[in-house]
PASEBA-1860 file (N, C-alpha, C; in nm, 3 decimals):
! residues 94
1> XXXXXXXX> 0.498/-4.492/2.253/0.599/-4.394/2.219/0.689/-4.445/2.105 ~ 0.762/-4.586/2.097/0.807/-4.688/2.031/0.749/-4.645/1.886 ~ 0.595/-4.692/1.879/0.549/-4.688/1.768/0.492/-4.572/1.725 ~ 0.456/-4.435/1.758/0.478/-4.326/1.736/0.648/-4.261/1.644 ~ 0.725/-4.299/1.710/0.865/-4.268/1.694/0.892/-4.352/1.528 ~ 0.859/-4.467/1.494/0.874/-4.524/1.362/0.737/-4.475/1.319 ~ 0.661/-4.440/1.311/0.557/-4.377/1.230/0.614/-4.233/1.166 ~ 0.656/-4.186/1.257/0.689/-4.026/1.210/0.865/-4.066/1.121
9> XXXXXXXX> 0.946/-4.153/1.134/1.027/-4.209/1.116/0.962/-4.253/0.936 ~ 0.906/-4.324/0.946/0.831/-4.370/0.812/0.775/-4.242/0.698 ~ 0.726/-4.165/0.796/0.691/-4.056/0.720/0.804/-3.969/0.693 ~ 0.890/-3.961/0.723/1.024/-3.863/0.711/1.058/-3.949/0.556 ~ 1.077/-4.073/0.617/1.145/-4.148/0.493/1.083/-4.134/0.341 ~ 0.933/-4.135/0.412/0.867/-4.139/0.217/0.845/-4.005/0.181 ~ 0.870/-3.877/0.261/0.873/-3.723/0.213/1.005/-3.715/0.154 ~ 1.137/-3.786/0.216/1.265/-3.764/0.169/1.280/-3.834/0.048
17> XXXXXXXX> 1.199/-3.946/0.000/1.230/-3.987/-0.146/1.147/-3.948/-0.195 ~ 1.032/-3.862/-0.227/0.927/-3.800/-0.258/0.965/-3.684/-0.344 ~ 1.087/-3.601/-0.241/1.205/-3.497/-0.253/1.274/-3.539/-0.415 ~ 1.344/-3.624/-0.347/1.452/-3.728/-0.416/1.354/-3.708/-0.596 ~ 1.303/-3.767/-0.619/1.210/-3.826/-0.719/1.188/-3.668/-0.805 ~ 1.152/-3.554/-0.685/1.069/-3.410/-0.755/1.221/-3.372/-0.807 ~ 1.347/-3.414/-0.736/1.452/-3.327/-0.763/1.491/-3.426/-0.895 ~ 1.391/-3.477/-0.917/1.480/-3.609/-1.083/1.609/-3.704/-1.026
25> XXXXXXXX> 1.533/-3.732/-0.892/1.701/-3.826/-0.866/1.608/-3.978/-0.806 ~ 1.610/-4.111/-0.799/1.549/-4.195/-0.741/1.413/-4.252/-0.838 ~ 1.451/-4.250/-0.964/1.376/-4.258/-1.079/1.355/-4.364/-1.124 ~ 1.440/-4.444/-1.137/1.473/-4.567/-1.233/1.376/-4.695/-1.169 ~ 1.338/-4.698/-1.031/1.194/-4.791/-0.980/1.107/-4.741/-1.014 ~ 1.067/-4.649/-1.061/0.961/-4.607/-1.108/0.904/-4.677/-1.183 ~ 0.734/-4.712/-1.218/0.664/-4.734/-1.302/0.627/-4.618/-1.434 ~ 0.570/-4.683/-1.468/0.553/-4.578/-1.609/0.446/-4.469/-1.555
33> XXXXXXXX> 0.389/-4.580/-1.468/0.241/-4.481/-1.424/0.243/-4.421/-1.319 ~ 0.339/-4.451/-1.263/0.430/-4.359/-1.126/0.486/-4.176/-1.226 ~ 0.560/-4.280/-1.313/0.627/-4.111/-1.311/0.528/-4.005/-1.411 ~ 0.396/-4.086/-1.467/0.318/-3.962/-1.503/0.244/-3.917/-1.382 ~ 0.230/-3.965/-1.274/0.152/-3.912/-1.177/0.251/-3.776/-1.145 ~ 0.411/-3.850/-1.128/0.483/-3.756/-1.090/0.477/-3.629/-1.174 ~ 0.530/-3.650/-1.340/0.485/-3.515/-1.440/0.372/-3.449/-1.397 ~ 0.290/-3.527/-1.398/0.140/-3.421/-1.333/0.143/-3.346/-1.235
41> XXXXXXXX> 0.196/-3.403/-1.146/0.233/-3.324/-0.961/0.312/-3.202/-0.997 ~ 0.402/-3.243/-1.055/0.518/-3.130/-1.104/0.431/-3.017/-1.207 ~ 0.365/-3.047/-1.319/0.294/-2.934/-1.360/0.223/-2.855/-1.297 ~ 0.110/-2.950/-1.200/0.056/-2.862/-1.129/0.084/-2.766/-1.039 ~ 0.204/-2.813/-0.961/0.332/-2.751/-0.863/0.367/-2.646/-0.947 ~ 0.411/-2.649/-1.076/0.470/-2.561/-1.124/0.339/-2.436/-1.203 ~ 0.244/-2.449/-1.228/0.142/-2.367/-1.247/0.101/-2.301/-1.108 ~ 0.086/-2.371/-0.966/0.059/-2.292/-0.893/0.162/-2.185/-0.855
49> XXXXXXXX> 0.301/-2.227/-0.891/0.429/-2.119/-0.872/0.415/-2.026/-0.958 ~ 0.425/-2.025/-1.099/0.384/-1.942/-1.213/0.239/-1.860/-1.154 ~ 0.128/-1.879/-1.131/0.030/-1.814/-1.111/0.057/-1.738/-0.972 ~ 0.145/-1.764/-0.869/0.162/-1.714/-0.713/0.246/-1.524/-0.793 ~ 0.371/-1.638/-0.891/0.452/-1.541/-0.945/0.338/-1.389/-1.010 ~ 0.300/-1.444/-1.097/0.190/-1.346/-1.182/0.149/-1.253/-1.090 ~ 0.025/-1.328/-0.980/-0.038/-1.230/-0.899/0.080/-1.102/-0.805 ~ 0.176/-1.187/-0.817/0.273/-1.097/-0.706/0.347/-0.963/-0.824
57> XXXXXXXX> 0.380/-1.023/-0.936/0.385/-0.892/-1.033/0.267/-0.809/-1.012 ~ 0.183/-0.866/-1.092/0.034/-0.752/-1.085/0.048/-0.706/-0.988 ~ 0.028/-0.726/-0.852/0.020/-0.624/-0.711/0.112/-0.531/-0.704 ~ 0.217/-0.574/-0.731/0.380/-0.465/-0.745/0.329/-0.348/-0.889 ~ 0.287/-0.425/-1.009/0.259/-0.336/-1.092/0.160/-0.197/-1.055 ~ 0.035/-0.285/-0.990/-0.064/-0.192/-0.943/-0.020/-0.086/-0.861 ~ 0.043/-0.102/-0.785/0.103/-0.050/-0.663/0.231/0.076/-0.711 ~ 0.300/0.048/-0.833/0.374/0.124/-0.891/0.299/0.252/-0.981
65> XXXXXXXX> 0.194/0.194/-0.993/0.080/0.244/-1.135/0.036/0.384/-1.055 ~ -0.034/0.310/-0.909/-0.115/0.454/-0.805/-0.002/0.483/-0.750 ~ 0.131/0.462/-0.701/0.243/0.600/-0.692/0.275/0.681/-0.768 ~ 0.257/0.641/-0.910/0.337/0.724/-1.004/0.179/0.814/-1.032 ~ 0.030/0.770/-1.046/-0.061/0.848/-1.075/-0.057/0.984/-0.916 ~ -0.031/0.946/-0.859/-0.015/1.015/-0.715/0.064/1.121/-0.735 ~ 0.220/1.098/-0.779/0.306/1.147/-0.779/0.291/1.269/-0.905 ~ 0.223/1.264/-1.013/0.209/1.330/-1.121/0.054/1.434/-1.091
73> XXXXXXXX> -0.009/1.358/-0.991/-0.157/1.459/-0.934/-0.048/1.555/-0.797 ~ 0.025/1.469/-0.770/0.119/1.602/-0.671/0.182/1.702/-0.759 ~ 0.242/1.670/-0.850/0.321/1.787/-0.941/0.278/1.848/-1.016 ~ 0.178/1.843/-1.024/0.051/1.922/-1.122/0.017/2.028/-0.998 ~ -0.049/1.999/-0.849/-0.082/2.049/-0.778/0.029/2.184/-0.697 ~ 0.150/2.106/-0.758/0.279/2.206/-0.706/0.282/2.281/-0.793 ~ 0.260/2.265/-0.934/0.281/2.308/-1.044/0.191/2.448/-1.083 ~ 0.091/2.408/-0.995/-0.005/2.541/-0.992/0.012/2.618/-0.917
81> XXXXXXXX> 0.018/2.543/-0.773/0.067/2.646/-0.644/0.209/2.708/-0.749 ~ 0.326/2.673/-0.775/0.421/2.758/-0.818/0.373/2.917/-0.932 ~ 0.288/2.880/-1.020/0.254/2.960/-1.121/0.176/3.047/-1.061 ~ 0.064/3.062/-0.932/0.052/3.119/-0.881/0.103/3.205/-0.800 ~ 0.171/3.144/-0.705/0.286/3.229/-0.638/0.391/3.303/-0.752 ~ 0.393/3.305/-0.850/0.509/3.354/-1.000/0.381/3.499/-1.043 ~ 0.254/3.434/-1.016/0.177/3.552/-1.095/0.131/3.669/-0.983 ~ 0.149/3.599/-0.839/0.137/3.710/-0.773/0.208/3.805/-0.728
89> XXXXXX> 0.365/3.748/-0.709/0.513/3.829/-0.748/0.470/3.902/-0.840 ~ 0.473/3.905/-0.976/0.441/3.982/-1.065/0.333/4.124/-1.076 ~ 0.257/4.062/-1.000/0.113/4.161/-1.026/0.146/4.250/-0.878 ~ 0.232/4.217/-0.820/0.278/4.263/-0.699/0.407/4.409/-0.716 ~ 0.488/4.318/-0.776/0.586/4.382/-0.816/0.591/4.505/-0.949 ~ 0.463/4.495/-1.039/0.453/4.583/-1.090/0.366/4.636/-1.085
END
């Protein structure tokens, strides 16, 4: 239990300077070849955010695209029902 308890203890510790390091703070031990691993982590981190971002526009875009094509095949469809109901008043009324 002892050594369970400092294992997960150990791991807390090297996620919290891991943190430390992504947030640009805990830098200065760094090796040279440490902090390009780190630049790299961070680009890649930051391309998978940029690309999460993208796909989540496109879906919102798409999704705006078939309401508004929806919405303009409804008002066309009202648009006729109205002119109809206008031409049969008419042909009615005179």
């Amino acid at each position: 239990m002892q050594e369970h308890l400092r294992k997960l203890n150990d791991v807390n510790h090297k996620l919290r300077k891991e943190i430390r390091q992504r947030r640009g703070e805990d830098l200065d031990d760094l090796s040279i070849d440490h902090l390009r691993d780190l630049e790299q982590h961070m680009t890649e981190s930051l391309n998978d955010v940029r690309g999460r971002k993208y796909h989540v526009i496109k879906t919102q875009n798409d999704t705006c695209r078939k309401k508004v094509k929806n919405l303009e095949e409804r008002h066309g469809n009202l648009l006729m029902e109205y002119e109809a109901k206008l031409e049969d008043q008419i042909w009615f009324s005179g």
